[in-house]
N, C-alpha and C positions, 0 to 999 in steps of 0.2 A: 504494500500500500504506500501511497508517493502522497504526502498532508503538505500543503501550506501557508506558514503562517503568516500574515502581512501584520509588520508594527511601522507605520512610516510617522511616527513622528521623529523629531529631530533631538539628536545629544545624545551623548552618552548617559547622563542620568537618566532620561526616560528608558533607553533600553534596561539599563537595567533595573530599576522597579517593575516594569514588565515580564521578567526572565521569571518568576517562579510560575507565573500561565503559562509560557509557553514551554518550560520544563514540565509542566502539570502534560500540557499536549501532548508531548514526547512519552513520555511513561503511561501516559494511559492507554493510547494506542499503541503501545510497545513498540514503536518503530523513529527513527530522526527525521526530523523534521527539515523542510529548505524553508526559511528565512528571509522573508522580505524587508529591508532595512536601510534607511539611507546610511551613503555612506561617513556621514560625521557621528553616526554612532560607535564607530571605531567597531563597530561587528566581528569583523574579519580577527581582530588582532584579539579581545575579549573574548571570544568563543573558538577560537582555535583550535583544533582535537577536542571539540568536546562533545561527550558520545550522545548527545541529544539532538546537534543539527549535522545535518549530513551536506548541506550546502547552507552559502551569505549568496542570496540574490540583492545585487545594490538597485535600488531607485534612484534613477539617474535623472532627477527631476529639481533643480534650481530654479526656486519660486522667487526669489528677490531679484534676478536676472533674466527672467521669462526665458531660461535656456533647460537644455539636456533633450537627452535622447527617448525619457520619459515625462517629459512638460509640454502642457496645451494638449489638444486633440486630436495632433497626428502624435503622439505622444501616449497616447492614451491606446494607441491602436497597435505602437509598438510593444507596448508593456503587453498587451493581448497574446500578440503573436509570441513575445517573448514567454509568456506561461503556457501559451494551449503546448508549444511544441515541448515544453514536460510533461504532460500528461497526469496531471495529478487529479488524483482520488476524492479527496476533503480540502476546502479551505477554510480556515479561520481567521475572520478581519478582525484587529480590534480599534473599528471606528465606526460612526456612523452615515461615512459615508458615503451616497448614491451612486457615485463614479466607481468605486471599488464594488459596488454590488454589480454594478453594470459589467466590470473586467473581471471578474471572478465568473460569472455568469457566461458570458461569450466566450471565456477564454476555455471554455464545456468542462468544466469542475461538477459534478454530478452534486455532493453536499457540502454544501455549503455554509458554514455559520460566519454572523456576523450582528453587531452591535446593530440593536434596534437601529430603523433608519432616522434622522433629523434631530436626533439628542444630541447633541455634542455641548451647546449650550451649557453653561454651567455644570459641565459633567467631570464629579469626581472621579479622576484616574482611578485611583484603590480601588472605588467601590465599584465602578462600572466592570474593569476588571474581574472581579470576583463574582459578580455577577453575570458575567457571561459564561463564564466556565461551570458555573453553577449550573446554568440554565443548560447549556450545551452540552457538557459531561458529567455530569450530575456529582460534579465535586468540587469537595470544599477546599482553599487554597490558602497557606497561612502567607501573608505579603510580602515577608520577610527574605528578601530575596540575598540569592548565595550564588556567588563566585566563585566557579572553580580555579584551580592555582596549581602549576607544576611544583610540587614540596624541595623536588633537590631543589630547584630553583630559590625555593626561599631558605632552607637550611646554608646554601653555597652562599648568599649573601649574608643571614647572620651570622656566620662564620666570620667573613670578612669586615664585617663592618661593626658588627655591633656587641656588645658586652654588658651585659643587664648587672642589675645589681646596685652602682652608685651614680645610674643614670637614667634619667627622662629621653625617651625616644618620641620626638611629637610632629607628627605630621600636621604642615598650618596649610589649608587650601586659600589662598590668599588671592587670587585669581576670579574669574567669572566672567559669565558670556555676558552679562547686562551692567553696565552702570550703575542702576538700584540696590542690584544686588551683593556688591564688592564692599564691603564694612572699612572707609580707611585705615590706611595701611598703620597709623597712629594707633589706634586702637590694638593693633596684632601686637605693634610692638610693647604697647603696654603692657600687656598681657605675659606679653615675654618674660617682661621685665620680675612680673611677681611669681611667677613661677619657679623661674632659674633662682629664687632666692629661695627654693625649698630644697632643690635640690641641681645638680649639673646637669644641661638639657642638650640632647641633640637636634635642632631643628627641620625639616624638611618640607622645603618649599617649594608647594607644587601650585605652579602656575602656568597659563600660556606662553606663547614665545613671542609673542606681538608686542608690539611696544609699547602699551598700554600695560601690559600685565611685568612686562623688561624693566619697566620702572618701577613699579612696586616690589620686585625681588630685589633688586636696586638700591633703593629706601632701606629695605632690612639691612642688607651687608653693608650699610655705610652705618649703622647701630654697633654698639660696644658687642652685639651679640654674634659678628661676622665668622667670628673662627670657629662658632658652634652651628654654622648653617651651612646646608648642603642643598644647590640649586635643583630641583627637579626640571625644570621649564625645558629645558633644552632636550630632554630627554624622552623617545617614544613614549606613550600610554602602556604599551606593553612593559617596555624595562623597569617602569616605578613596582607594576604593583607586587613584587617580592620585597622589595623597601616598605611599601606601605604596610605588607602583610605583617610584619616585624616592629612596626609603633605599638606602643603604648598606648596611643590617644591618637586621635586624629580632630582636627580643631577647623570647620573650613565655613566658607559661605556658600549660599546654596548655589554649588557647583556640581562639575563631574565626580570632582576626589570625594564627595561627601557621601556621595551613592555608593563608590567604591570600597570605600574604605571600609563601610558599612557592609557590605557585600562580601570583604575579604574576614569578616567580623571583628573588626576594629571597634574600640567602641568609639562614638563620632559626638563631637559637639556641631550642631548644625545652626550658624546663625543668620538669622530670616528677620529680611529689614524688606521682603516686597515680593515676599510669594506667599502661596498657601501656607498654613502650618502646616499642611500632609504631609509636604514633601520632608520634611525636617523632623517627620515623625512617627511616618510607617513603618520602621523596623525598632526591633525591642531594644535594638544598640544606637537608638539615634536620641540624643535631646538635645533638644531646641531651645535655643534661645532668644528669647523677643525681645523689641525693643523697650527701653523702660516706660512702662503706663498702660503699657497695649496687652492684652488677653487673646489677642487672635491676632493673624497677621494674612492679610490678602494683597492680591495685586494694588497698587497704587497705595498701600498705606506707607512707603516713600520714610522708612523708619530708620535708616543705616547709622544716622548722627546718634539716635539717642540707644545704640547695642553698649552695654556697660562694659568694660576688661574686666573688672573687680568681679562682676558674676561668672564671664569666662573664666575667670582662673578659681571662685568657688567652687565650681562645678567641678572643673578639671583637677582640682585638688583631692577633691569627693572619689573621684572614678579613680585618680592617682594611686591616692594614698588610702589605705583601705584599714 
């Protein structure tokens, strides 16, 4: 039987709050799955040998460029051609919508499931999610999603790098795809600052490579804390995450690293100055930090100034030090 699953939203964080449905799909039909996925969810590199997909189909569709080989509606016709000539058995979309009902449909997928049609509105990821698979395979799915990880891989790095014992290993995701979302970099370092005065800390700073995110890694090393930080930015997605898997803590904003880390079971401080608190809170290893006053944190509450250090490092002191 040949299943496949289409997630095309964008980022690597979405894919993976996604991966324990579409792991749920792989195991219940007891066979791997091919993967429909754009390519900025770093798919390819994240799910490598992993015995649940058996192919990364990329969506080659650039919506802020009106380009790709799968954007507009001869686009729409290629993406057709490109799935009938699989041959697959079952689809499962998880959106709601029309276009994908339409190319799953013509592309002659016999069954087909897919998120009711016209909800997308206000629709929470988690719950819709669990909700389809509910409906669809009659199970129940914990959200808590997991990262598989080559072990030599991570054992060959703590080896090399790291020595527990009279040291903090902390992963800071200091980086991010939105403006809103990036907590100045002031704050990280304050944060720094009261931690390392609990104990001796190794830093790791995972950020973009673009020059917006160049400067904020930047800002850190030019801090009294430069000899205790180690750059991730320049570094694959793939090469971090046996580094990551090896923290302590992991300290970010809602970024890629935060899902990640999270994912590799890290335990994560996730701080939310302008998105849902879901995202900061659907895994049993994630807490959230909101800005001071606020009890909920949604799009536009535009919170980043008022995210405390003194509570990051409370917190992080809590999970620290036990």
């Amino acid at each position: 039987m040949k299943v496949l699953v289409i997630q095309n939203r964008m980022g690597i964080g979405d894919l993976v709050i996604f991966l324990p449905y579409i792991f749920c799909i792989s195991k219940t039909l007891n066979t791997p799955i091919s993967l429909l996925v754009r390519e900025n969810t770093k798919a390819k590199d994240l799910l490598k040998n992993n015995p649940h997909i058996s192919e990364i189909i990329i969506l080659d569709r650039d919506d802020k460029n009106n380009s790709g080989r799968h954007h507009g509606i001869s686009g729409t016709i290629n993406l057709i051609k490109d799935i009938r000539e699989k041959n697959f058995d079952k689809s499962f979309t998880f959106n709601s919508s029309a276009r994908y009902a339409l190319i799953t449909k013509l592309s002659g997928i016999k069954e087909r499931f897919q998120y009711p049609l016209g909800e997308k509105k206000n629709q929470n990821i988690i719950e819709a999610a669990k909700e389809f698979i509910d409906k669809s395979l009659e199970k129940k799915v914990d959200p808590t999603s997991v990262l598989p990880i080559d072990e030599k891989a991570v054992n060959e790095v703590k080896k090399k790098y790291f020595s527990f014992g009279d040291t903090f290993y902390i992963a800071l995701g200091v980086g991010g795809s939105g403006e809103t979302k990036r907590i100045p970099v002031e704050k990280f370092i304050q944060f720094m600052d009261l931690i390392s005065k609990q104990k001796k800390c190794i830093f790791y700073l995972a950020a973009g490579s673009n020059d917006i995110e160049q400067k904020i890694v930047d800002k850190i090393l030019e801090t009294k804390h430069k000899n205790n930080c180690v750059s991730l930015n320049k570094m694959k997605i793939i090469e971090t995450l046996p580094i990551l898997k090896n923290c302590n803590l992991c300290v970010s904003n809602d970024t890629s690293f935060s899902h990640i880390s999270a994912a590799l079971g890290i335990k994560t401080i996730t701080l939310l100055s302008d998105t849902p608190l879901l995202y900061g809170s659907y895994s049993s290893l994630m807490t959230p930090i909101l800005p001071e006053g606020e009890t909920n944190v949604t799009h536009d509450t535009l919170g980043k100034e008022k995210i405390n250090p003194q509570e990051i490092y409370l917190k992080a002191k809590e999970i620290l030090i036990h």
